[in-house]
C-alpha positions as CSV (number, residue, x, y, z in Angstrom):
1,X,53.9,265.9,68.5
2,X,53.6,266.0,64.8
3,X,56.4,268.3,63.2
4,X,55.8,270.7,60.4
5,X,57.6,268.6,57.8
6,X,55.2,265.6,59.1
7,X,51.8,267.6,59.0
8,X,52.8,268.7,55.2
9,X,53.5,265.3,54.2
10,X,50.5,264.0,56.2
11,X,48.0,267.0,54.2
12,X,49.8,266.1,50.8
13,X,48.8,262.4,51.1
14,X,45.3,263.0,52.6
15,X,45.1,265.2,49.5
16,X,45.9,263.1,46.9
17,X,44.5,260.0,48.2
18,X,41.2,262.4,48.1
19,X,41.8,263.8,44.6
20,X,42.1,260.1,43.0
21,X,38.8,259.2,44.7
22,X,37.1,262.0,43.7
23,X,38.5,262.5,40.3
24,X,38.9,258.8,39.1
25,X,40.6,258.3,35.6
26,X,39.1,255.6,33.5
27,X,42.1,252.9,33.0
28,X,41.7,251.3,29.7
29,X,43.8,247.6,30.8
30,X,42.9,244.3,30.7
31,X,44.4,241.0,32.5
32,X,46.5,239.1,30.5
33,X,47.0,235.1,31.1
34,X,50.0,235.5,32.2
35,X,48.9,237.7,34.7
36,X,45.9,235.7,35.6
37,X,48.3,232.4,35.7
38,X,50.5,234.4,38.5
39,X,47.5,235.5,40.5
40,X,46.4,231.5,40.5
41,X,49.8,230.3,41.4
42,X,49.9,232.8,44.3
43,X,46.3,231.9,45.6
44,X,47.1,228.0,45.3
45,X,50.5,229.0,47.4
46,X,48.6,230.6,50.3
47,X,46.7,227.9,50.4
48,X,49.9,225.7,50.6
49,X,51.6,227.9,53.2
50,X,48.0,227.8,55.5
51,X,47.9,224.1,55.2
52,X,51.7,223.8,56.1
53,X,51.6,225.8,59.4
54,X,48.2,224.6,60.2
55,X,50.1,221.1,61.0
56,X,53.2,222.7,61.9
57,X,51.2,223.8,64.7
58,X,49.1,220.8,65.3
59,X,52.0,218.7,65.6
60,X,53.6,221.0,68.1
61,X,50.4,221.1,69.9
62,X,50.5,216.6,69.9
63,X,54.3,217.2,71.3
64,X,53.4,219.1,73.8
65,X,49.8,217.0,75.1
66,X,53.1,214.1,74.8
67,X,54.8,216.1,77.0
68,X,52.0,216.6,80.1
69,X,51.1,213.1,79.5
70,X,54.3,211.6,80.1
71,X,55.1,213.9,83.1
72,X,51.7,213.0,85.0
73,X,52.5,209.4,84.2
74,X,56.2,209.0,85.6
């Protein structure tokens, strides 16, 4: 059950989540090359982060097929 203090805070974000779709202001930026740099370093170190847990898993997956093996051969 959603207090008052919640439904207020709820209403007030629903509203102005509205009025900045509604209304949009027209931002006059532009990306910078040090901005674009970061956004290329981040993407190349998700990339490196998938790869690393992608065989961090695998090889826990070997270790444990290593594990079954060697208990159905003893």
């Amino acid at each position: 059950m959603k207090t008052f203090f919640q439904k207020k805070i709820y209403f007030l974000l629903v509203y102005a989540v509205s009025y900045m779709i509604i209304y949009p202001q027209t931002a006059y930026a532009y990306i910078d090359p040090g901005t674009t740099s970061l956004i290329i370093s981040a993407i190349i170190a998700l990339f490196a982060t998938i790869g690393y847990y992608f065989r961090l898993i695998t090889q826990r997956i070997k270790e444990l097929l290593k594990k079954i093996k060697n208990l159905f051969i003893k």
